[in-house]
N, C-alpha and C positions, 0 to 999 in steps of 0.2 A: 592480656592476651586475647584475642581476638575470637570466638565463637563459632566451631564450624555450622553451617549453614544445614540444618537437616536435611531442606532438601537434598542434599546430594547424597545423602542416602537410601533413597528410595529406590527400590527395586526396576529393572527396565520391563517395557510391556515380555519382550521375551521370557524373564525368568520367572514375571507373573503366570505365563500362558504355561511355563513348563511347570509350574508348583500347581497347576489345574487341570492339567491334561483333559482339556475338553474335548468332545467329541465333535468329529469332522464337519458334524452337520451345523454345528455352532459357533465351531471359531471365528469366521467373521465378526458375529454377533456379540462372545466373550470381550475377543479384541476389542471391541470397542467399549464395553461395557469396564473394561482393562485401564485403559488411554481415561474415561470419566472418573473414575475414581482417584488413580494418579494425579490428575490433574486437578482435582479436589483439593489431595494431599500437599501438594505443592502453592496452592493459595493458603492453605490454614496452615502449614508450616510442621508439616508433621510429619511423621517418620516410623519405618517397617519394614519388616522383612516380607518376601515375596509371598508365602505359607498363608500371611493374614491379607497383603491384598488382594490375595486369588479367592479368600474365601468373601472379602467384599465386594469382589465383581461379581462373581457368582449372587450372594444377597439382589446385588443391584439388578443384574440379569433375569432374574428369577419375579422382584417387582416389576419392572419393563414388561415383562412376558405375560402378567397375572392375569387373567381371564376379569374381566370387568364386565361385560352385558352377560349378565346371570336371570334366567329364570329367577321368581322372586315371587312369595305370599303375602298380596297386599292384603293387610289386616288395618288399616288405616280408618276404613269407614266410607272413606272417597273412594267411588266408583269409578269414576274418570278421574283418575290421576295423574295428571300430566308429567308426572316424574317416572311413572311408573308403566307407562306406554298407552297411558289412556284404555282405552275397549279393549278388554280381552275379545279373542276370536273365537267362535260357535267350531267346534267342531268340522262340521260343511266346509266353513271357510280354511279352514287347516289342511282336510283334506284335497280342498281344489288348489292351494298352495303347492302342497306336496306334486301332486300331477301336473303343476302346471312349471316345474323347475326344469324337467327336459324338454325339447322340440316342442311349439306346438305354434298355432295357427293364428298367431297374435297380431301379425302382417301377411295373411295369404290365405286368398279366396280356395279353397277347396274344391266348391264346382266350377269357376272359371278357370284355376290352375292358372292363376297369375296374383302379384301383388295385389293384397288388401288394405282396408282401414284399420287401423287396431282401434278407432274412436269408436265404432259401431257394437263392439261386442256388450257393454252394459244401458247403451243409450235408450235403446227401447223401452228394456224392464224398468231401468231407472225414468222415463219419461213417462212410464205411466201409472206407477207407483206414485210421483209427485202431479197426477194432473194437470201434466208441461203438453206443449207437441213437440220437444226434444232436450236431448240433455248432452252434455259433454262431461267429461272426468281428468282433472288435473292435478297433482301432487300432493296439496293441502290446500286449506278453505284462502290462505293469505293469498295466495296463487291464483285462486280463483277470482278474487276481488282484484288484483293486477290483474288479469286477463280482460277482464269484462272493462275496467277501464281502459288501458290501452286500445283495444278494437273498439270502444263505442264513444270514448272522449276524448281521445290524447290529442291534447297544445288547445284542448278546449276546457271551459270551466264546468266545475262539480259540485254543485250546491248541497250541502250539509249540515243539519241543524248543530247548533255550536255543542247541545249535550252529549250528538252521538260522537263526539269527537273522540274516540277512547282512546287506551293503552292498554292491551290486554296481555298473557305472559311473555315473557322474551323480546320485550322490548317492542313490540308489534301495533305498532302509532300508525290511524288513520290516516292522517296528513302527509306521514312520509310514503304509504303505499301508493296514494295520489300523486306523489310527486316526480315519484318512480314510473309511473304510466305515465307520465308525459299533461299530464290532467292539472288544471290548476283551480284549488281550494278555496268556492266561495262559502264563509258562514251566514247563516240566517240562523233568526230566533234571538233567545237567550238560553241559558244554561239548562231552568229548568221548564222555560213554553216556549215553543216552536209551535206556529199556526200554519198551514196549508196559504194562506196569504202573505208568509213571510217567503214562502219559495217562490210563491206568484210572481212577486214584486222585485226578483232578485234574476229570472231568468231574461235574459237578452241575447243578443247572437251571435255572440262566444260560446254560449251553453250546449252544453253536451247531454249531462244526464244530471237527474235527481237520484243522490246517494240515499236510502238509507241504513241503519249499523245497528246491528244489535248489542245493546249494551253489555253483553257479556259476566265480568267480575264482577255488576254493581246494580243498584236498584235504583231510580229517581222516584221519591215518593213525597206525597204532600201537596203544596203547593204548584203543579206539574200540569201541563198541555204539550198534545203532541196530534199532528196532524195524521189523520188515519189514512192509511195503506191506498185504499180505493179512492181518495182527494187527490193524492200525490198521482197515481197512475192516470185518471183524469185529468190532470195539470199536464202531466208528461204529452199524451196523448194531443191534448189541444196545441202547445206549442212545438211540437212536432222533436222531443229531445227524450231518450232512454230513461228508463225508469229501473233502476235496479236494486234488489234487497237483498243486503247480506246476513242472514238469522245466524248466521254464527256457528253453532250446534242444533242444528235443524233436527227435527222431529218426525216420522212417520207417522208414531203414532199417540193419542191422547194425554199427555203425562197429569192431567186433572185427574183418571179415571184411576189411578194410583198414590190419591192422596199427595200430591204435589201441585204446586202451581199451572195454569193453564200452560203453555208453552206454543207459540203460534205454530203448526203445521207447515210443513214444505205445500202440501195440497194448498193451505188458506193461503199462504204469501203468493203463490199461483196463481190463485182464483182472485183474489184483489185487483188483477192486472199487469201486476211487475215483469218488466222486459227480459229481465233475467233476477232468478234470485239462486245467490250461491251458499253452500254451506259444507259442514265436514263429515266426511266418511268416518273416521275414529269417535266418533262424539257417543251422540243420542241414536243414531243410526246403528254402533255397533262394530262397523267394520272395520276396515285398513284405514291407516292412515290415505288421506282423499282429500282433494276439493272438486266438487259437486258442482256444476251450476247447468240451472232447467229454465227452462221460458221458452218464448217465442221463437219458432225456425230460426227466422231471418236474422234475430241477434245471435244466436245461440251459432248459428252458421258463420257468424263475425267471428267468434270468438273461435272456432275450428279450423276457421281459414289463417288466424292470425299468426305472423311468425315466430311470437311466441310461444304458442304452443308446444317447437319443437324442444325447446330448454323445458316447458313444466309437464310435459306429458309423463303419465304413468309407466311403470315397467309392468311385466304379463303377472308377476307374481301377484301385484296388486289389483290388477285387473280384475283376477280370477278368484278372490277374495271376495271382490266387492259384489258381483256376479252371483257368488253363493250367499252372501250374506243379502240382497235384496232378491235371493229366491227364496229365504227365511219369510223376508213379506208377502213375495207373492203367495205364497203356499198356505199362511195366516197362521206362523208356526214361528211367530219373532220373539215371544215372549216362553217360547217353549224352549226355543234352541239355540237366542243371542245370550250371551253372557249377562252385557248388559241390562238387559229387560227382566231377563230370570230376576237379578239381585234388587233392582228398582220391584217387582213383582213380590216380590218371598214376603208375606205376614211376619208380622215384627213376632207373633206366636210361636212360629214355626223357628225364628233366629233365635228366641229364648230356649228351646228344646235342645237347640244344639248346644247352643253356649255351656247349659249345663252338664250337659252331656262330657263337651271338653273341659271343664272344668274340673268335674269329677274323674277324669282322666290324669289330669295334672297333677291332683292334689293326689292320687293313690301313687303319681310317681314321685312325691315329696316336694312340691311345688303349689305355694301359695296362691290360690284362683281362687276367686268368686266372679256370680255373675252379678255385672250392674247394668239398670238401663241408661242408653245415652241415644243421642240422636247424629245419623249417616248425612251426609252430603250425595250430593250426586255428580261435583267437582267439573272440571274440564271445562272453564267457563260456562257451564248448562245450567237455567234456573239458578240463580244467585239469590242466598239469603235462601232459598227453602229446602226446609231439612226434612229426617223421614225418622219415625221409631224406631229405633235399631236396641240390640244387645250385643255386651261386651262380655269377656272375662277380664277381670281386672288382676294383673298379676301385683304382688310383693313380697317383701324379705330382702331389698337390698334399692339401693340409690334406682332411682327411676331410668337417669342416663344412662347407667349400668346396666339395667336388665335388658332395654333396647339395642343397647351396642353387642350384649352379648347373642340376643336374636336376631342383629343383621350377621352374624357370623353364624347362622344357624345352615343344616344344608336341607332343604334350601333356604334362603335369606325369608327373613319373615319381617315384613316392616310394620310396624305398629304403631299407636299414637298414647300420647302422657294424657291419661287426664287426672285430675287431684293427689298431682306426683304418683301415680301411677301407673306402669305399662299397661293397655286395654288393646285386647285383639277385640276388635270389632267387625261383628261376621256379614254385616251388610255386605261389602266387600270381597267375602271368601265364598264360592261356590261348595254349595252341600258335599259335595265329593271329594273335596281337599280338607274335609275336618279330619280325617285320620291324621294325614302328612302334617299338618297344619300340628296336630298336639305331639306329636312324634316328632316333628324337627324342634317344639318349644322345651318338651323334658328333656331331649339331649341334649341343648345348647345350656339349658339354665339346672342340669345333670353334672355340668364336667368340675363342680365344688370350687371351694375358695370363697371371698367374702361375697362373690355378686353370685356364686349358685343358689339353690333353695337352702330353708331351714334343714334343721336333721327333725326337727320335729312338726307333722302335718296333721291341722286340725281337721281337714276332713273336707268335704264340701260345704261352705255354708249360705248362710242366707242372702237371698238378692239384695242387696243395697239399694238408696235411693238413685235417683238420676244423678252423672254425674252432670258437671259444670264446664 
């Protein structure tokens, strides 16, 4: 005897929609959420009454719906966290956000009472901040390196030492943004020396510009040559073709003077000579997400006039951002008032005082902490390879992936990093101000019991451990 077919028991979306009685504002949305599931049901051969798949549409409705860009407590150690929105914003910059989300004067000259530039509102400050005679502001720093070649090389070649040829996150290959301008990719050098005579020898009169790229995620060390900044611009200059520096996560200010590696200045790749050098607003700088680029008028005027610009230009919100965050420099108030330079800035002393502080918070709410030392990144492609002294709390009492998973479920989400299979908030990362929230969403998330909450029994605060690994 032949097997009826379950599908044909499945409920219609109607008797779904009537065993859910959803509200008016939703039906659409149900309905459809309704139709998915059913449809599900009828590939995997399954079968129900309307009761359950009203309450699976709804499940499904309800993940569809879920709030995903959440506020979030990077406890990571990485400062610029490219997962995690990279630069927090100062204050300043939040509130010129905030005011700048109604009406304002982003396209329109106020004393003329007629159409304006929106290009001009950060150009200045940011032009003399980087010792340019002008500057432009476009989406992200990728943006800016398309721009600058399009306006100063396209269907002409771009000489590029073969090391800097990078890949840096999301896929973001040299060669392809060259090819996307219209620009086509000469290499000189070798991997790890590139001479100022290798570009000499390479330019002819297809040549447009001498590229060069900041390494970004990686280091070239050891056996290594690289043609310096004021050769290349000198070269440019003599044979009459753009010279342009992309630093990547550009710098205002000294990052030597805080125990990290030199980092070239937007000021020095300036002063070198470079026709245009671009970089990013979200980075070392602090700000919005941004791409930057400063140099000379007359390029820098290429790339304002260029029709791209109209696809990468900024919206007001980030404008007004970027605005407050380089009146942080001008003011000589960056390390007071950027997020980022605060966390780069704070004594690994001062991160130890806290740590144990939260530590001793946890552990009186039944939650295994101690403090260890480890060392902070500064992330976001910036300075690669150099790290900073930092402190942790190192949590345990339960599988490491567990205490994690159950701190991204914390309110708010707290994301942390394993080290020596253990959870470690590490406060490089965390602004003094958020250690209350910061131990208060950690005892409640790893509070709610079961095998991945704390012990029932807490030994107290105890002694610093070694470095982790």
């Amino acid at each position: 005897m032949r097997r009826a077919d379950p599908r044909r028991g499945l409920p219609s979306v109607d008797a779904v929609l009537k065993a859910a009685r959803p509200a008016a504002t939703e039906r659409e949305r149900f309905v459809n959420a309704a139709r998915a599931v059913l449809a599900e049901a009828r590939t995997t051969h399954e079968s129900g009454n309307a009761e359950a798949f009203a309450d699976r549409a709804r499940a499904l409705l309800a993940e569809r719906e879920r709030r995903t860009l959440l506020p979030v407590i990077n406890a990571t150690g990485v400062i610029l966290q490219t997962n995690l929105g990279r630069a927090p914003l100062s204050e300043r910059a939040i509130a010129a956000m905030v005011e700048a989300a109604g009406a304002t004067s982003v396209e329109y000259d106020l004393v003329a009472g007629k159409r304006g530039e929106r290009h001009g509102h950060a150009a200045r400050m940011l032009a003399d901040l980087a010792a340019a005679e002008d500057a432009v502001v476009v989406n992200n720093n990728a943006a800016a390196v398309l721009l600058a070649l399009a306006a100063l090389a396209s269907r002409k070649e771009v000489i590029v030492a073969r090391g800097e040829l990078v890949e840096i996150g999301g896929g973001f290959r040299i060669p392809d943004v060259l090819r996307r301008s219209g620009a086509k990719l000469v290499e000189v050098g070798t991997t790890n020396r590139t001479y100022a005579r290798d570009y000499a020898s390479a330019i002819g009169e297809r040549t447009g510009a001498i590229l060069r790229v900041h390494a970004s995620n990686f280091k070239l060390t050891g056996f290594v040559a690289r043609a310096e900044g004021r050769e290349l611009a000198a070269l440019a200059r003599e044979r009459g073709v753009a010279y342009i520096h992309d630093l990547g996560s550009g710098t205002l200010l000294d990052t030597a003077a805080y125990g990290l590696g030199a980092e070239m200045t937007v000021a020095a790749a300036v002063g070198e000579g470079a026709d245009v050098v671009t970089f990013s607003g979200d980075k070392l700088l602090g700000g919005p997400q941004a791409g930057l680029a400063v140099g000379r008028v007359t390029a820098i005027g290429a790339l304002r006039s260029h029709p791209l610009m109209r696809a990468l230009r900024p919206d007001k919100i980030t404008i007004a951002a970027l605005i407050a965050t380089l009146a942080s420099y001008r003011d000589d108030r960056a390390t007071e008032e950027l997020p980022v330079w605060r966390m780069i800035a704070a004594p690994s002393s001062d991160l130890a005082g806290r740590a144990g502080v939260i530590a001793d918070k946890l552990s009186r709410a039944g939650v295994h902490a101690e403090v260890i030392e480890t060392r902070s990144t500064v992330g976001g492609g910036s300075l690669p390879e150099e790290t900073q002294p930092s402190y942790a709390v190192a949590l345990s009492g339960a599988p490491a992936t567990s205490l994690a998973a159950r701190l991204r479920s914390a309110q708010p989400p707290v994301v942390a990093r394993i080290i020596d299979e253990r959870v470690a908030l590490d406060l490089r990362s965390v602004l003094a101000e958020h250690d209350e929230e910061l131990a208060r969403a950690v005892a409640a998330a790893l509070a709610k019991g079961g095998e991945d909450g704390p012990s029932e029994h807490s030994d107290g605060p105890r002694a610093r451990a070694g470095r982790s690994v």
